[in-house]
N, C-alpha and C positions, 0 to 999 in steps of 0.2 A: 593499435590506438583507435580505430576505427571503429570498432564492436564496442569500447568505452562508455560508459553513461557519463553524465557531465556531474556525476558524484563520486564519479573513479576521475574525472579529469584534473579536478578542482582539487581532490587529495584527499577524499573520505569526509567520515562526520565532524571532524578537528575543525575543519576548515569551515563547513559547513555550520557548526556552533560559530565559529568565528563571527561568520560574513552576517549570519542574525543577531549575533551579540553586537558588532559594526553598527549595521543596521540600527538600532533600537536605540543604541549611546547618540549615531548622530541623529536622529528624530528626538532625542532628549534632550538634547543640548541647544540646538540650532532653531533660534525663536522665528526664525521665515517658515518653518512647520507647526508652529505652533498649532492652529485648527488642527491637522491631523493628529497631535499630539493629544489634543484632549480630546481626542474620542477614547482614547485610551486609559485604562487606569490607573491611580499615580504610581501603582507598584507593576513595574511590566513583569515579574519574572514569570506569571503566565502567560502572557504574550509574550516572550523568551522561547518557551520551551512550546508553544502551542508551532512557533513558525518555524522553530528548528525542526520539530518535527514531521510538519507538512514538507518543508525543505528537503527534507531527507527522503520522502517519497518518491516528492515532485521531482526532483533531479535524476531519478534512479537509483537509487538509494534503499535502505531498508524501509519499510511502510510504516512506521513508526507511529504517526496519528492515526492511520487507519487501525490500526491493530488497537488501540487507547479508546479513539471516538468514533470510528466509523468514516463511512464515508464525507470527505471532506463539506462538502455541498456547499462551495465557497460562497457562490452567491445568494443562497439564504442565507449562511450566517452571519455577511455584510449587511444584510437590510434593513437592520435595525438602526443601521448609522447613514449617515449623508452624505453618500461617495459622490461625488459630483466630478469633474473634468480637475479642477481645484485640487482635490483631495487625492484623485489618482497622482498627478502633476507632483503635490509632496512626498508621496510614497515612493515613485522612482525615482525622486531629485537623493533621497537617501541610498534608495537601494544602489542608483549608480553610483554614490561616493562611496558605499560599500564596497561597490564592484569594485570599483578602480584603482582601490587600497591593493587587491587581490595582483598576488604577480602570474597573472595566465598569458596566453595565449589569445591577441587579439580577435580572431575569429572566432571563441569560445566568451569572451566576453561580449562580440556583438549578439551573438545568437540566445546567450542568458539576457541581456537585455529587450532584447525581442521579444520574449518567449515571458519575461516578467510586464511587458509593457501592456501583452496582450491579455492576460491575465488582468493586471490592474484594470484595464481599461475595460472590460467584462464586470467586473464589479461594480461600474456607474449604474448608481438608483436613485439619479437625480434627473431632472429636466431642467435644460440650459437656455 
């Protein structure tokens, strides 16, 4: 279990579609994300499939966006939008109710949380 990536933990790409499809329904749904909502297009399913497949890398997983787009270079391709404290703040208010949908392993979901928070929080290209 040890040697594990948190892409073999989680239970493959199934899961992994899931927890982005999760993702994406509660940011669609839930009007307290609205701003982060419209940064997005009204049709997500490329942003669907753009974060499944970073996901799938990012976890350990097969490289899927790399192999498509290249290297991810997350924070140029944020720039163009207004991540601020706010914007990160919605993104993992979703991504945890993704998470917590997931039936894992407490320690496996504090460290995906972590590990997503530092990330988002890396993408602020705003001043507060």
């Amino acid at each position: 279990m040890q040697d594990m990536t948190p892409f073999q933990l989680l239970g493959g790409a199934g899961v992994v579609r899931w927890l982005t499809d999760r993702f994406y329904d509660i940011m669609d749904s839930d009007p307290s994300v609205k701003a982060l909502r419209d940064m997005h297009p009204a049709d997500l399913t490329e942003s669907r499939d753009k974060l499944y497949m970073f996901l799938s890398g990012w976890l350990g997983g097969p490289s899927l966006y790399i192999e498509k787009y290249g290297h991810p270079r997350l924070r140029a391709r944020h720039m163009p939008f207004p991540v601020d404290s706010v914007a990160r703040d919605q993104w993992m208010s979703c991504m945890s109710r993704a998470i917590a949908e997931l039936v894992v392993e407490e320690a496996l979901k504090e460290k995906l949380l972590e590990a997503f928070f530092n990330t988002a929080d890396f993408m602020r290209n705003q001043q507060e």
